[in-house]
N, C-alpha and C positions, 0 to 999 in steps of 0.2 A: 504493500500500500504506500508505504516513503518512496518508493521509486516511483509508483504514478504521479502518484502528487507532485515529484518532483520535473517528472516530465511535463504534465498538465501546465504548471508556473511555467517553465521552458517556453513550450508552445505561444501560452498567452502574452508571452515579453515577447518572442519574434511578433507576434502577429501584431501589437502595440507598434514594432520600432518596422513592420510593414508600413502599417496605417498612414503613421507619419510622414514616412521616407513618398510614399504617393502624395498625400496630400501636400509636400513642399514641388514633386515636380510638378503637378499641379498648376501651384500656383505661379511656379518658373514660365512654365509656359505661357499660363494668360500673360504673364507680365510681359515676355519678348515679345506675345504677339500685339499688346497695346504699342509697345514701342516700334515694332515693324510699322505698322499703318501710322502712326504717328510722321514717322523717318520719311516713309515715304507720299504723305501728303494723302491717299486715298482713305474717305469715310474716318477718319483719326474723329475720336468723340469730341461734342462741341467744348468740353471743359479743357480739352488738350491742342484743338486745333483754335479755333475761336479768331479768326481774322478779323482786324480793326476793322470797321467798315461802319455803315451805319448803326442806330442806334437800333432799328429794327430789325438787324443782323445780329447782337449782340446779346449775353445773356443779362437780363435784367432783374435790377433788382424789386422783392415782393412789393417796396415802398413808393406808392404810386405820387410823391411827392417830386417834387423838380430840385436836383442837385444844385446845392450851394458853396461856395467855397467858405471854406471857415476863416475866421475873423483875422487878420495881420498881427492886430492889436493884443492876442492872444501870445505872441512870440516871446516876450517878454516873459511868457513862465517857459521857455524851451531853452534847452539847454546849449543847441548849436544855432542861438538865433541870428549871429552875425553869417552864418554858414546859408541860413534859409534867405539872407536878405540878399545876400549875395548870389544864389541862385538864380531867385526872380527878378532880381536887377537883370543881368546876363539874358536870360528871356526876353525880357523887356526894349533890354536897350544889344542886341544883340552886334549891331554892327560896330558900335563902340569898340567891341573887344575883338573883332573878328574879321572888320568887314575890311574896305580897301585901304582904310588907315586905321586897322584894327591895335590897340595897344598890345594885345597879346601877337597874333598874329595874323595876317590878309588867309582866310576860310572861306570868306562868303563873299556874296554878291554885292553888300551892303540892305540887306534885310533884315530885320531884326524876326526874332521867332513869332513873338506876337504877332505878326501879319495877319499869319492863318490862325494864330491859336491866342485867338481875341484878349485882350484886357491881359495881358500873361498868363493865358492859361484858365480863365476863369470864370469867364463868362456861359452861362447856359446852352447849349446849343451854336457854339460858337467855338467849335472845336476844342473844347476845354481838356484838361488834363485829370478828371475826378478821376476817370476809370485804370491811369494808366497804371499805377501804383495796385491795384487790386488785382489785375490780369495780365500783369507781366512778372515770370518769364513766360511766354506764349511760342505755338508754334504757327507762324506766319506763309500761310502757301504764296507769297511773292518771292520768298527765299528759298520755299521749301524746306527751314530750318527753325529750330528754336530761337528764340530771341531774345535779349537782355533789354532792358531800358538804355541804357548808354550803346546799345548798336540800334535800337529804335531812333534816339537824338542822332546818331550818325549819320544813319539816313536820313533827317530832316536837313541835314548839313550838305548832303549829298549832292540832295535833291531839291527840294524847297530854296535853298541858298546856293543853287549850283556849285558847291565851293569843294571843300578837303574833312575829311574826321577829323576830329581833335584826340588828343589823349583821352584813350579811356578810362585811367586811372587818375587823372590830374584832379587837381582841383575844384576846377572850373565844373568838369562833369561831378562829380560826385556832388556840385553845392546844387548841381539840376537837379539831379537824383531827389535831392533831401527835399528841395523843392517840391516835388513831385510828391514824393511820398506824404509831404505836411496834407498839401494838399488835399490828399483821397485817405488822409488820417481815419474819417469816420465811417468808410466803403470797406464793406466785408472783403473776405480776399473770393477773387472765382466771381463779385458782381457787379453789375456795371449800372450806375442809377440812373433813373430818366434825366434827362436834359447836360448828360455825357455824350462826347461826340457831335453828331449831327444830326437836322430830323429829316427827314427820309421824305421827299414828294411823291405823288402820284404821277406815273408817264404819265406822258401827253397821248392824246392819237393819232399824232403823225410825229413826222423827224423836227428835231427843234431846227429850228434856221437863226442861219447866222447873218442872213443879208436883214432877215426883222432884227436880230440883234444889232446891229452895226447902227440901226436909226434909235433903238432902243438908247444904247450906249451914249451916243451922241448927246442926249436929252437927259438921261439919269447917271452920267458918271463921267463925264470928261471933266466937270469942274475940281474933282479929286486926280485922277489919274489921269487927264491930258487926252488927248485927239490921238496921240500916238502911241496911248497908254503907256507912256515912260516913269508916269508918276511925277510927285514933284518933291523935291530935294529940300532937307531942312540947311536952314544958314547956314550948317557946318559944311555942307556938302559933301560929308561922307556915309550920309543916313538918309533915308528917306523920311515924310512926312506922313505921303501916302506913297504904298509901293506898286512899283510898276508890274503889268499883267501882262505884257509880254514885253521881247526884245530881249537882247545881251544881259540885263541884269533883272531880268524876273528868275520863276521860277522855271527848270528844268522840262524837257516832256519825261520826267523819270516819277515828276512830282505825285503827291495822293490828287492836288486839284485841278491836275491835267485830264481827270478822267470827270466827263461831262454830268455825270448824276451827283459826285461829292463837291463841284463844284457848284451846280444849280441848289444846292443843299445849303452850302454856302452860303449863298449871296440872297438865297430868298429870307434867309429868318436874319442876318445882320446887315444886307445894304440896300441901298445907300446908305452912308452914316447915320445911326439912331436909331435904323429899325432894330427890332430883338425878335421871339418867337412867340411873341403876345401881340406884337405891334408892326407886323412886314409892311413894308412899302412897294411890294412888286408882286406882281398877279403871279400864278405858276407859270405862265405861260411866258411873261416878262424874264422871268428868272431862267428860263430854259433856255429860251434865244439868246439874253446877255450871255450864259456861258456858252454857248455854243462860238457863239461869234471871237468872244475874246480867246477861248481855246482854240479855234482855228489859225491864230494871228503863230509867224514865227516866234521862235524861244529857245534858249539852247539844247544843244543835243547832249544824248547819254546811253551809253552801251545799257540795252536793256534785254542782251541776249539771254544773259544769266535768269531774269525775271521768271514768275512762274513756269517752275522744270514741269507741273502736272498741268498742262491745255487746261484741262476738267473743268481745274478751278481756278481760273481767270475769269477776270469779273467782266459781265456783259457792255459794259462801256469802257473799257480800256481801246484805248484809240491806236493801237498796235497790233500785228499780225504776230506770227500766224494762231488761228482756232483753232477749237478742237470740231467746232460748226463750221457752217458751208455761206455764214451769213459775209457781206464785203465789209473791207477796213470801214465805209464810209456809213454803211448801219452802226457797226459799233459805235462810232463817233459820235451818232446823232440820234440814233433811234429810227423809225419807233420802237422802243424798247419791249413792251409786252408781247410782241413777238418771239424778241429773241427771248427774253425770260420761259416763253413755254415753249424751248427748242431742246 
């Protein structure tokens, strides 16, 4: 009977330290295969993939309230608040340190970041910064790779400022970083609140035109940005006032508001000066055609071969070939888009 018994324990410890040894390859498995599809950009889960895009693209948060930035005046209890003023100054006045009589060093165009990412960062609906700090690091299908925050500002430096990366470890980025983070302080991690990013239009039902743009423009934005959208130059002259929307020193065609939906997106809930997303100043249709028209205008070039390695997921207005559809450069460009959206 001591020797059953003894074997019976036996048995029951192998089949114990079986159990296990399955259930860890198990879960080896699921793991590499979440990272394979990850890697390779196809079906990867939204919490892994999650591309910046609009707000209606994105995972949101339960709180149906509109994202706020928290208070400056609050800094004063934080501990690196010489670090966060420093950030958002840098955003702010971006060309100061960067641009063609950059003190740090020539990077950019002479645009400061705020252009596109309103107020530094702050504003509703005006490409603000609440979310970035909660959903990054992310894995980005225009890289097809995972992404940091300081390779996300890289590429705004790239692109938006047609310029050079700065140090990733410098100063300079980490005071963005911190910025950033203050910022999206009260955003869960994994959610992105309403009035994060962009708000998202409705196509139109046909292609926006840029020849209605062009009269459009003429009447609702050349007193800011000029007849030749060059924009116009603060006393120092090495900053802009308002920044130019095409030509030599705008933004890149590598840019996010070279593609005609994040642009009409844009400009419908913040311009002209003053509007917000309570209070537009431009019909949908207004908005469609200005961006059409001003995205058509010349702008620097940028190797964009590398861009989305998976067709799939290239987004239906990218104004670049080639697709993984049979639709031409000049649908993407302009639309009509609900089309190609059920293609």
């Amino acid at each position: 009977m001591e020797e059953e018994e003894k074997y019976r324990k036996y048995y029951e410890a192998v089949n114990r330290l079986l159990f296990w040894v399955r259930f860890l390859l198990f879960a080896i498995v699921i793991l590499l295969f979440y990272l394979f599809i990850a890697y390779k950009g196809e079906g990867a889960p939204k919490w892994f993939q999650n591309e910046e895009v609009l707000i209606t693209d994105s995972v949101k948060s339960p709180n149906d309230s509109i994202w706020q930035a928290p208070d400056t005046s609050a800094w004063q209890n934080e501990p690196n608040v010489n670090e966060l003023r420093y950030g958002r100054n840098l955003i702010a006045n971006t060309a100061h340190y960067y641009g063609p009589k950059g003190t740090i060093q020539h990077s950019s165009n002479g645009m400061n970041c705020q252009n596109c990412h309103l107020d530094a960062g702050t504003k509703a609906f005006g490409n603000n910064y609440g979310a970035v700090y909660s959903t990054y690091p992310k894995f980005r299908e225009r890289s097809g790779k995972m992404e940091s925050i300081p390779k996300r500002i890289n590429d705004c430096f790239m692109r938006s400022l047609n310029g050079q990366a700065i140090d990733s470890n410098g100063k300079e980025m980490k005071a963005m970083v911190a910025y950033m983070k203050w910022l999206g302080k009260d955003v869960k991690k994994g959610e992105r609140p309403k009035g994060a990013g962009l708000k998202e239009l409705n196509f139109l039902n046909r292609a926006a035109s840029p020849e209605n743009g062009k009269t459009l423009f003429a009447i609702k934005c050349v007193s800011c940005h000029q007849a030749n959208g060059a924009g116009k130059k603060n006393s120092d002259s090495a900053s802009f006032q308002y920044p130019p929307l095409w030509g030599i020193n705008s933004y890149n065609r590598g840019a996010g508001l070279h593609r005609i939906i994040r642009f009409t997106s844009f400009i419908k809930y913040n311009m002209p000066q003053g509007a917000t997303f309570k209070n537009p100043q431009l019909s949908d249709e207004e908005a469609w055609d200005i961006a059409a028209f001003v995205n058509s205008q010349e702008r620097p070039n940028m190797d964009l071969s590398h861009d989305w390695p998976n067709l799939k997921t290239k987004p239906i207005d990218y104004p670049y070939g080639p697709y993984a559809d049979k639709f031409t450069e000049q649908a993407h460009k302009y639309g009509p888009f609900e089309k190609l959206k059920k293609k």
